[in-house]
Every structure is written in C-alpha cells, then in structure tokens.
C-alpha positions in Angstrom: 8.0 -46.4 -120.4 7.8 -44.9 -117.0 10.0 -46.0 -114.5 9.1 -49.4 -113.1 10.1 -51.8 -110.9 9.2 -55.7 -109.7 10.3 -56.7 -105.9 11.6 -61.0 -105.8 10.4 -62.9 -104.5 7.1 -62.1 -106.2 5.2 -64.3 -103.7 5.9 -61.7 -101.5 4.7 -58.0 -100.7 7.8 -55.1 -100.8 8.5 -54.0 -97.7 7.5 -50.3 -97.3 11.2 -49.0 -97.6 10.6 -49.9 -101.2 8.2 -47.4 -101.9 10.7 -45.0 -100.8 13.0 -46.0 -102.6 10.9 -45.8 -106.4 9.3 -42.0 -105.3 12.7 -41.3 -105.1 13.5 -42.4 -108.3 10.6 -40.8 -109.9 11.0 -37.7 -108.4 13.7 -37.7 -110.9 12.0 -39.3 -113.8 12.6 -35.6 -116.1 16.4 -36.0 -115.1 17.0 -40.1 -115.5 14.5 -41.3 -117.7 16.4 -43.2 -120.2 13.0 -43.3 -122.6 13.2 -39.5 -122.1 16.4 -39.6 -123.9 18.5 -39.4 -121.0 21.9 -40.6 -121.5 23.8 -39.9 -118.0 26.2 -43.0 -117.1 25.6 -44.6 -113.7 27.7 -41.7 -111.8 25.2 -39.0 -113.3 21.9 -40.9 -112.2 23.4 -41.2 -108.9 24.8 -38.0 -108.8 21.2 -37.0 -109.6 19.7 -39.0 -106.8 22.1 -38.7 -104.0 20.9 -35.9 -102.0 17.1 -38.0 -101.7 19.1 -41.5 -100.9 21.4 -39.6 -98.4 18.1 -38.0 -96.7 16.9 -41.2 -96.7 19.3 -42.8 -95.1 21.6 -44.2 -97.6 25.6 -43.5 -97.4 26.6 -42.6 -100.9 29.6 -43.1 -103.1 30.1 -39.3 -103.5 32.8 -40.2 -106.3 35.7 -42.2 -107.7 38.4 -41.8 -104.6 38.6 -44.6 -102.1 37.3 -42.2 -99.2 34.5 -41.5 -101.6 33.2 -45.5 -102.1 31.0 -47.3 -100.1 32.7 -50.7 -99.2 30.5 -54.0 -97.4 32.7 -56.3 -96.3 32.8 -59.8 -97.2 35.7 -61.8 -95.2 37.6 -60.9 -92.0 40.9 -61.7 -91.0 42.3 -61.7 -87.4 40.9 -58.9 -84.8 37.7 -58.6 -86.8 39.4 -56.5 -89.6 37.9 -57.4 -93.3 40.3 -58.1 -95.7 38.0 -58.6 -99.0 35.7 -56.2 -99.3 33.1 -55.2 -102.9 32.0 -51.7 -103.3 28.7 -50.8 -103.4 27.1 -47.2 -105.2 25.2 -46.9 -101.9 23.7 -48.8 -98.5 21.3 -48.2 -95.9 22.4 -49.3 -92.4 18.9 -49.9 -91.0 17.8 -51.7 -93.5 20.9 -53.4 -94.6 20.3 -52.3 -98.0 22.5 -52.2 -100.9 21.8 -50.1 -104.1 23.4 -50.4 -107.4 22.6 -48.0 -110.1 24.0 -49.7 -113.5 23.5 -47.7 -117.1 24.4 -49.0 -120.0 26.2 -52.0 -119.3 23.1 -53.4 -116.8 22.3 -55.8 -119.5 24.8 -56.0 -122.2 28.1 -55.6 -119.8 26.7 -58.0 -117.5 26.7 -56.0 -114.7 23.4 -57.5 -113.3 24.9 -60.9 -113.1 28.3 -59.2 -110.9 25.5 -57.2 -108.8 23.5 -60.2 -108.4 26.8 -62.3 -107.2 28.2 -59.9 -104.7 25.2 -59.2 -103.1 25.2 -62.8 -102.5 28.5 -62.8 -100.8 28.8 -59.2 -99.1 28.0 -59.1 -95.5 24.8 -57.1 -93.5 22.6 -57.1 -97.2 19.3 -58.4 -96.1 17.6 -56.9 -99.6 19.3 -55.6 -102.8 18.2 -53.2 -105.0 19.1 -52.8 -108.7 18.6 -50.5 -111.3 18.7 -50.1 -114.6 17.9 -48.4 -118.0 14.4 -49.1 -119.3 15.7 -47.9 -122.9 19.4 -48.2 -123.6 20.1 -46.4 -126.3 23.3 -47.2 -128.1 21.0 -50.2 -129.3 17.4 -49.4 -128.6 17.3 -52.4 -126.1 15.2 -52.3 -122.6 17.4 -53.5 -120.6 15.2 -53.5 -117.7 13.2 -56.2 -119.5 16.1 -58.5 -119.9 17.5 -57.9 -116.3 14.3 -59.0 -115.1 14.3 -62.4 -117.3 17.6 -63.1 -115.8 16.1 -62.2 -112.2 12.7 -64.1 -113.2 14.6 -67.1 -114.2 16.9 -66.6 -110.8 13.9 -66.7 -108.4 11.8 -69.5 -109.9 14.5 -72.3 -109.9 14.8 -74.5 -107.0 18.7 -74.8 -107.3 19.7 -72.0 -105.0 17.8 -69.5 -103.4 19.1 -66.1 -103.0 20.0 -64.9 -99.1 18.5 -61.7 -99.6 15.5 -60.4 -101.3 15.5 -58.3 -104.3 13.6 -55.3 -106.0 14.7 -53.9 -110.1 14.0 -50.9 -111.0 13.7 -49.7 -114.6 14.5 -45.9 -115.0 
C-alpha cells in the first residue's frame, strides 16, 4: 500500500498545505514505508522527516530532552504564563498545525484516541495531522484502516464536532 491519506471533514477540499505535507511524506516512502518492511518507531520516521517539516516550516521535536519537545499550551495561569501544557512531535505557526507521527501503537496503544483528544484541548491548532502505519507488523494489522474507522465514525456523528480539521496519513 502506498502511503495514503484522507483529510475530515470529507465534505471539504484539503487545504493546499496538505499536499505539502503528503510529498513530504512520500519523498520518504523507501525510508518509512511500513508495507516496505520498515520497522522505525515514531522517533525514526520523524527523525527521517525532519529536515523537510523544518524547511517547511514546522518546529520539530529534535529528541527526548525538555528543550528538545515541542509544547502547545492548553491553560494559563496569572501574567499569561501556561501552566498545562501537551507536547506535540511537531507544529507549524502559520498554519497552526500540529503533527503527530505515531508507529506501532497508532491503533493498538490507542494513541489516535490521546492525539485526537489533545488536539481538541491544545491552544492555536486550527488543523491536526496524524500519522500512522499502513502495515504494522508485530500483527500484520493496517493500522491506518482502523485509525480512519475511528476518525470516520468521529466526523459523521452529530454529538460533538471537532474544533479543528483533520488529515491521516498512512505510511
């Protein structure tokens, strides 16, 4: 399976920073393809992509020390400091982006359902891209497909409506 992606709400055309976003991505199909075989965990695939996403505009978690994460804030407390904070693998300023690159726990870990909750919650994330494996391959599963029942199921309720819009990539 190549890598993919589907933008929510489908009723509506991805914006063009989209695009960017998935040549990116399969630029480095040979590197991150997980039907290729590719086994990286979510550092390696972003390791991989970083030096596109930062010429791009993206700030990028660079690795696991605090001055290496990306942080959106989410409450502030007195003189306009945030006090709660979620990190976030990488964001685009201009167009109040957030990217999450999950591997093998997308799916099974239920990652998709923490990404899809503090994206709700995190301040200056007008759209929210995810991605995830297409094959996952400590049990053959396409996690991409199941990520995007959860997101189809998520967008075609009437319940709540999600404040920003939303694009899953499969890699």
């Amino acid at each position: 399976m190549p890598i993919r992606y589907t933008h929510f709400p489908r009723t509506e055309k991805p914006p063009e920073f989209i695009s960017e976003i998935f040549e990116i991505f399969q630029s480095y199909e040979q590197e991150i393809s997980t039907e290729m075989g590719n086994k990286l965990d979510s550092d390696g695939v972003l390791a991989i992509l970083r030096p596109s996403l930062s010429n791009a505009g993206f700030e990028v978690e660079s690795g696991k020390k605090a001055s290496q994460k990306i942080h959106r804030p989410v409450t502030f407390k007195e003189n306009g400091e945030y006090d709660m904070k979620y990190e976030i693998d990488a964001y685009h300023e201009g167009n109040r982006l957030g990217l999450e690159v999950e591997a093998g726990r997308g799916f099974a870990g239920n990652a998709i359902y923490r990404d899809l909750i503090q994206g709700i919650v995190m301040n200056g994330v007008d759209h929210m891209v995810i991605a995830v494996c297409n094959h996952y391959h400590s049990n053959g599963s396409d996690d991409y497909k199941k990520c995007l029942s959860i997101c189809d199921a998520l967008s075609m309720q009437n319940r709540i409506k999600l404040p920003y819009s939303l694009t899953l990539i499969g890699y």
